[in-house]
Each structure stands twice: as structure tokens, then as C-alpha cells.
C-alpha atoms as a printed R data frame, in Angstrom:
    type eleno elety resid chain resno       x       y       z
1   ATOM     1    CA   UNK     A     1  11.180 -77.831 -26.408
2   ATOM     2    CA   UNK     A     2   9.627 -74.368 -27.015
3   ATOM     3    CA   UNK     A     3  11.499 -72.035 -29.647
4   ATOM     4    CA   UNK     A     4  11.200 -69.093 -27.432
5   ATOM     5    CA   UNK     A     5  13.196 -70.923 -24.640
6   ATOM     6    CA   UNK     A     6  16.188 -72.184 -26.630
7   ATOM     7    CA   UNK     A     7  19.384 -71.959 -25.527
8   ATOM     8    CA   UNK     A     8  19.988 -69.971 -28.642
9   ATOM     9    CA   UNK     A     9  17.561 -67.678 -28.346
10  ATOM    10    CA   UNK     A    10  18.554 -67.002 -25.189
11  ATOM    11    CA   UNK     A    11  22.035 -66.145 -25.885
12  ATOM    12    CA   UNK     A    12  21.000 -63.963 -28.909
13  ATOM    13    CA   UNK     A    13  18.395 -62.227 -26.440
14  ATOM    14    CA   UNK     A    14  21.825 -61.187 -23.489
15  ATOM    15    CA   UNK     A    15  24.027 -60.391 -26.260
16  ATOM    16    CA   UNK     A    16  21.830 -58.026 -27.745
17  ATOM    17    CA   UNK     A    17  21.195 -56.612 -24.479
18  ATOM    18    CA   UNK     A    18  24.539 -55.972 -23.874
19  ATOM    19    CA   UNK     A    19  25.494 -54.900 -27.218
20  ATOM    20    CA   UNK     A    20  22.716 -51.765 -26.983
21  ATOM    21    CA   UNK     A    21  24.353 -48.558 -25.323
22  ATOM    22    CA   UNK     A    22  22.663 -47.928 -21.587
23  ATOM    23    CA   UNK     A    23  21.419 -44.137 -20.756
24  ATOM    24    CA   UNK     A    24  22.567 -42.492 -18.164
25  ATOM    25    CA   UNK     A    25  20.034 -41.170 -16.060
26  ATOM    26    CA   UNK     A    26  20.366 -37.467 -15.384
27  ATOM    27    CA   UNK     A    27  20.682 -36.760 -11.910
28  ATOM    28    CA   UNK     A    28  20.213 -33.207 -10.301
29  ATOM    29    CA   UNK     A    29  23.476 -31.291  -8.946
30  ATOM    30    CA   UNK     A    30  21.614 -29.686  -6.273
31  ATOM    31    CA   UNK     A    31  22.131 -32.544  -3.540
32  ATOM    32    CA   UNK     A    32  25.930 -33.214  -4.349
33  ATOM    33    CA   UNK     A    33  28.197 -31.903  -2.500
34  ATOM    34    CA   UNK     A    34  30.804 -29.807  -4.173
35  ATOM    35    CA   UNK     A    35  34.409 -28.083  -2.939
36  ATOM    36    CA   UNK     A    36  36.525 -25.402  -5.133
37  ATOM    37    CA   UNK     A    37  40.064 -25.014  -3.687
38  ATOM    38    CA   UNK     A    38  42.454 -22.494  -5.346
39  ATOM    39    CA   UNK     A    39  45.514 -23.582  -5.232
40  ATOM    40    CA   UNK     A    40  48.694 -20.962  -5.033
41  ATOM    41    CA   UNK     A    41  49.880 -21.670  -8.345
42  ATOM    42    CA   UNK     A    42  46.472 -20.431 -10.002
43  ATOM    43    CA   UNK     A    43  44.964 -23.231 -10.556
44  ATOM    44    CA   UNK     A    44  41.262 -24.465  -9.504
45  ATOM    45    CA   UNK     A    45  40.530 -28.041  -8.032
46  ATOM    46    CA   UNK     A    46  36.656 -29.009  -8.220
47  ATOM    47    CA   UNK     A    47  35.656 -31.884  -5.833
48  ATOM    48    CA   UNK     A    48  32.239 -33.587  -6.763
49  ATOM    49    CA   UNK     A    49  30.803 -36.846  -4.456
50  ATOM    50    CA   UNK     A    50  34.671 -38.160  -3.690
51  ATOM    51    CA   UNK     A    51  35.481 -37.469  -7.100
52  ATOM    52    CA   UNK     A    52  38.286 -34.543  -7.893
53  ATOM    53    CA   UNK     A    53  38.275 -32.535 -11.446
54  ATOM    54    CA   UNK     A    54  40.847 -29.958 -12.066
55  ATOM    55    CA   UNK     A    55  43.238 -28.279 -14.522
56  ATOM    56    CA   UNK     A    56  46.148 -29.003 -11.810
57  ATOM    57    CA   UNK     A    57  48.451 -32.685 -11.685
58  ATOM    58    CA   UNK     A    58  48.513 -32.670  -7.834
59  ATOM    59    CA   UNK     A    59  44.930 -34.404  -6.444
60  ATOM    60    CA   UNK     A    60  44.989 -34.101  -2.854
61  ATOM    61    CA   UNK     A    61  42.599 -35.218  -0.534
62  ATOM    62    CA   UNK     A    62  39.892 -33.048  -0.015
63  ATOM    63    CA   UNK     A    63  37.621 -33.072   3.857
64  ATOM    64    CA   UNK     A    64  33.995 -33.074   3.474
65  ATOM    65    CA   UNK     A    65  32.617 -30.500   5.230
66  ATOM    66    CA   UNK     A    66  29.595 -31.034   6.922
67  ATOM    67    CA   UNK     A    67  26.310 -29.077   7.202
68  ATOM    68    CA   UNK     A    68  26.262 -27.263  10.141
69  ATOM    69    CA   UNK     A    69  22.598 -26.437  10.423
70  ATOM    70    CA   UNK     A    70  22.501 -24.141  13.267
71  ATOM    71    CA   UNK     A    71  25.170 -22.346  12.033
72  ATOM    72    CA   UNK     A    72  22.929 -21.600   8.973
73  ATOM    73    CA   UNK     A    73  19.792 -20.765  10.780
74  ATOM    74    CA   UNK     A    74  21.903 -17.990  12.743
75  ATOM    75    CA   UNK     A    75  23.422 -16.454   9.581
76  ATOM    76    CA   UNK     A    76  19.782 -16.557   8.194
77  ATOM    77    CA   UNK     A    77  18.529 -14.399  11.727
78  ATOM    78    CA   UNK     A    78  21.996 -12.349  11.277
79  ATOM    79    CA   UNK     A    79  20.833 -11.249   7.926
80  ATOM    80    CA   UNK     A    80  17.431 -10.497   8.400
81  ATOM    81    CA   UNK     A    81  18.392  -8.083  11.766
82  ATOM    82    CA   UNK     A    82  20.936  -6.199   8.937
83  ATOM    83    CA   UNK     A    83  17.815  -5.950   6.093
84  ATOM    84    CA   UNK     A    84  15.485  -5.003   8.974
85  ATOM    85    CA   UNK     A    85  18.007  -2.342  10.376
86  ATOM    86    CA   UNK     A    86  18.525  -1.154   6.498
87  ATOM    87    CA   UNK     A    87  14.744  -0.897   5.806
88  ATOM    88    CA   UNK     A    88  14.241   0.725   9.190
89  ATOM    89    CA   UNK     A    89  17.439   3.673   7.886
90  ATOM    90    CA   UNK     A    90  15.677   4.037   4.596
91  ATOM    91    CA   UNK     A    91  11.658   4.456   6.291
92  ATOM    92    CA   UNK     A    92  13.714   7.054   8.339
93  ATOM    93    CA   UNK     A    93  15.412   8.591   5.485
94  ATOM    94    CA   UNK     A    94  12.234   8.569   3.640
95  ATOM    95    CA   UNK     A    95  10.237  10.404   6.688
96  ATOM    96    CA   UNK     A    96  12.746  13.164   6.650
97  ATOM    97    CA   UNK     A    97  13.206  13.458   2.582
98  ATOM    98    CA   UNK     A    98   9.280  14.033   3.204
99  ATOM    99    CA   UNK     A    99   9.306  16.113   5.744
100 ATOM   100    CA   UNK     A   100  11.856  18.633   3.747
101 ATOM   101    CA   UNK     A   101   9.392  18.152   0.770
102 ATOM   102    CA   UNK     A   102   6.477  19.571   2.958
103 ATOM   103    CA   UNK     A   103   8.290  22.095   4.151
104 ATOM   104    CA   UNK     A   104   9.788  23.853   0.561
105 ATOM   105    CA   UNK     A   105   5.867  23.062  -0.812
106 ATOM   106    CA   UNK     A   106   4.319  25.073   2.204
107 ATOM   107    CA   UNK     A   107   6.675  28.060   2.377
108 ATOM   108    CA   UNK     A   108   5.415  28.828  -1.691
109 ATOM   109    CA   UNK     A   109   8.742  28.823  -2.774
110 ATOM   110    CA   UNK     A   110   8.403  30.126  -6.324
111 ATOM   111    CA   UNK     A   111   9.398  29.031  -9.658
112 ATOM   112    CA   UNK     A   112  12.238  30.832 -11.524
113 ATOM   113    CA   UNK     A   113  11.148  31.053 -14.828
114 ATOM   114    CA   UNK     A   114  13.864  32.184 -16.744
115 ATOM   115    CA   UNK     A   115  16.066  28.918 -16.667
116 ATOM   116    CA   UNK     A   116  12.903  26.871 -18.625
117 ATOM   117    CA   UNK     A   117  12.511  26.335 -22.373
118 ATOM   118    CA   UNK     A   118   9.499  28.095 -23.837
119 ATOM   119    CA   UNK     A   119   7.820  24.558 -23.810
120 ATOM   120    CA   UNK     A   120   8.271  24.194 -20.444
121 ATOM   121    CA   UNK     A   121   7.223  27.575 -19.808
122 ATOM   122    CA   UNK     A   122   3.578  26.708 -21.494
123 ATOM   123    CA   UNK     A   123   3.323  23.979 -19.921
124 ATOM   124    CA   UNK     A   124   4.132  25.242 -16.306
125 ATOM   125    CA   UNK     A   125   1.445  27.831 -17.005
126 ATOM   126    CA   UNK     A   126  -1.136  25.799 -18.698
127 ATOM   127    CA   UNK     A   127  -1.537  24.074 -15.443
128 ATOM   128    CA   UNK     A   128  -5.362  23.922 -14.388
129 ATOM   129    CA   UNK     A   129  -6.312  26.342 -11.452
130 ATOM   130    CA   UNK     A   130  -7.353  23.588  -9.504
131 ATOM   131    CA   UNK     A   131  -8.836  25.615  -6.774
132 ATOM   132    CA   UNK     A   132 -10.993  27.373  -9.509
133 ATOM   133    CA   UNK     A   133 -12.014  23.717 -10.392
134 ATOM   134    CA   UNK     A   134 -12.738  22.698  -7.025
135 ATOM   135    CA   UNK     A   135 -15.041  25.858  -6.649
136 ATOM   136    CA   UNK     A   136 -17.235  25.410 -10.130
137 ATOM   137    CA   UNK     A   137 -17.388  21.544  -9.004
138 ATOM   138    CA   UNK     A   138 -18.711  22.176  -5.484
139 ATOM   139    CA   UNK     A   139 -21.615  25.063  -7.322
140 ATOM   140    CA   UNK     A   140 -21.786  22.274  -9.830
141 ATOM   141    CA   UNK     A   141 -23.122  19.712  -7.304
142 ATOM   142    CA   UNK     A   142 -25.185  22.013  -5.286
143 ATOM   143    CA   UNK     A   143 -26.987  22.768  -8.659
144 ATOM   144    CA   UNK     A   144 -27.719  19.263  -9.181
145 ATOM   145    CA   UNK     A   145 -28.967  18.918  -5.711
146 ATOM   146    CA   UNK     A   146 -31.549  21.152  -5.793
147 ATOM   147    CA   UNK     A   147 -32.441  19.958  -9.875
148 ATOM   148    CA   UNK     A   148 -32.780  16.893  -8.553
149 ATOM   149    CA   UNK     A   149 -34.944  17.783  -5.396
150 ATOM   150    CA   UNK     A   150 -37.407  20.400  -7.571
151 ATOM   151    CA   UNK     A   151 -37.442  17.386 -10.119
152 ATOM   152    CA   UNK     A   152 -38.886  15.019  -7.392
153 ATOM   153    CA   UNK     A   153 -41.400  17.946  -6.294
154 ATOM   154    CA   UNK     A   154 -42.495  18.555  -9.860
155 ATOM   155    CA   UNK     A   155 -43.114  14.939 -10.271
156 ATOM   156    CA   UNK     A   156 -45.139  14.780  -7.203
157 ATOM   157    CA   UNK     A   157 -47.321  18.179  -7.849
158 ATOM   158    CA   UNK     A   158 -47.958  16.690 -11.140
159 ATOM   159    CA   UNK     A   159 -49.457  13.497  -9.816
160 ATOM   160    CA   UNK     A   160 -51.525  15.393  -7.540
161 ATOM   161    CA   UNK     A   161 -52.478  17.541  -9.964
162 ATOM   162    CA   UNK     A   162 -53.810  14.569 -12.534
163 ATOM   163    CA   UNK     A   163 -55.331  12.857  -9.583
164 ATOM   164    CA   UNK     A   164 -57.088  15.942  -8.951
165 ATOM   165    CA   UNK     A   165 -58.349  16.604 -12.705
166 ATOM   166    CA   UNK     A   166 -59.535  13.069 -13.061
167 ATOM   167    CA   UNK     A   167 -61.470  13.648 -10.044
168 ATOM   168    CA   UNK     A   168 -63.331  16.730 -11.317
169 ATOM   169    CA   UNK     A   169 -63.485  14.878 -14.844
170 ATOM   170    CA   UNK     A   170 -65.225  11.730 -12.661
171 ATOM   171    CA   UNK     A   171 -67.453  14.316 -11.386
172 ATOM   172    CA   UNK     A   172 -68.650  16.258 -14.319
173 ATOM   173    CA   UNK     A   173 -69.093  13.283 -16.001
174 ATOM   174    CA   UNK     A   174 -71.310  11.775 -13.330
175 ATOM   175    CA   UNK     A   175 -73.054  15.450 -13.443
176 ATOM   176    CA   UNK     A   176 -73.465  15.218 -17.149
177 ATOM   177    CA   UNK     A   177 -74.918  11.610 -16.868
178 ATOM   178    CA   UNK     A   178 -77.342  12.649 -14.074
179 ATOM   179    CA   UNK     A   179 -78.871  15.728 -15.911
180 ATOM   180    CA   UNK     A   180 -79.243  13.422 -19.121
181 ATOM   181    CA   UNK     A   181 -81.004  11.238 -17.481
182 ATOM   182    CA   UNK     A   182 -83.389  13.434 -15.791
């Protein structure tokens, strides 16, 4: 008879298996059903998967309540008509908050001054003239413009020019070579 298949081995192998501690497995919460009743005495009853766990004596039993899925699905539409009504109040808000803004910046309501520190005052008047800025950019440009279009036109004259001179030097030479010759 084998060794491995002995009748003592055997035995030694099951009670060692049952001697070693088993692992539970950890299971996720979110698919078990749970109930929280409040009892009048102030005490809490939590039911989990027909099982009850609370800090009261009395267990009673508890109805599962079932899913109702359409139920959901128009609490879900409910909710997004009230977010959609809310963001559609605060775009209109907005629009008019705007429209005030618009309306204090183009009458040139002026600053008052004499309720800022002097830090605020300097930097309040440091400000850029932006229009000033807009004015020495647009000359700025227009400069550049024309640079760039007399640049092109001196760099064309002067290719004319060296085509021209290397002409007349192609021609005095040939002149110089002819009367040498003769």
C-alpha cells in the first residue's frame, strides 16, 4: 500500500484541515440591502440581509422593501427639471447682474478717491492709458508695414542693380579683351 494513501495519513491530512482557521471572504456592502428604523424610545435598529443589529432588546420583524425602479427613474427626471429650472434662474440672474454692470461702466461713473489708502490710490492711477497704447501700437504696426515693404524694394533694386553692374563689367571686359587682341 502507498504511504501517501494511508489511512493515517489521511486522517492527519482532514484534521489539519480543520484545525487551520478559514478566511472570510470580504464581500462588498453595496448590493445588501439595509433598513434603519428609529424606534420611539431613541434607539436605532439596523437590518442587514434578514439579519437585525441594534442597541434595543425588542427585534421585530422588519418588511423588505422592494426596488421600485420606475419610481426611481421619475425622481431622477423630477430632479433634473428642478437643477434645469435653477440653472435656467441663475443664467437669468447672471444676464441681468450683467446687464447692470454695463450699464454703471457706460454711464463713466467716477471713482471717489478719498475713501482709498494711498496704495490704492497709486495703484488706481498707475493704470496704463490703454487707449494711448492702442494708438502707439496701431503707428507701431503701420511703421513696420511700410519697413518691411521698402525692405523688399531695396532688396529688389539691389539685385537689379548688381545684375546690371555685372553686365557692364561682362562688357568692358569683353571690350578690354577685344582691343588687346587687336
Amino acid at each position: 500500500m502507498d504511504h501517501l494513501h494511508s489511512p493515517d495519513n489521511i486522517l492527519s491530512i482532514e484534521e489539519s484541515l480543520i484545525n487551520e482557521p478559514v478566511v472570510q471572504k470580504r464581500r462588498s456592502s453595496v448590493f445588501q440591502s439595509k433598513s434603519i428604523i428609529h424606534n420611539g424610545a431613541g434607539s436605532l435598529q439596523v437590518a442587514e440581509d434578514d439579519r437585525t443589529v441594534g442597541n434595543s432588546s425588542k427585534n421585530p420583524q422588519l418588511q423588505e422593501e422592494t426596488f421600485n425602479l420606475e419610481e426611481y427613474i421619475i425622481c431622477l427626471r423630477n430632479e433634473r427639471k428642478e437643477w434645469l429650472e435653477t440653472l435656467k434662474e441663475r443664467k437669468r440672474q447672471r444676464r441681468g447682474l450683467m446687464k447692470k454692470k454695463l450699464s454703471v461702466e457706460s454711464q463713466g461713473q467716477h471713482l471717489d478717491y478719498s475713501v482709498l489708502t494711498e496704495h490704492e490710490k497709486a495703484f488706481v492711477s498707475a493704470k496704463p492709458n490703454y487707449h494711448d497704447i492702442y494708438k502707439n501700437y496701431k503707428k507701431l504696426s503701420d511703421i513696420s508695414l511700410k519697413t518691411q515693404l521698402l525692405r523688399s524694394l531695396v532688396y529688389k533694386l539691389n539685385r537689379n542693380f548688381i545684375l546690371q553692374m555685372e553686365g557692364r563689367l561682362q562688357g568692358a571686359t569683353k571690350k578690354i579683351i577685344k582691343e588687346s587682341v587687336s
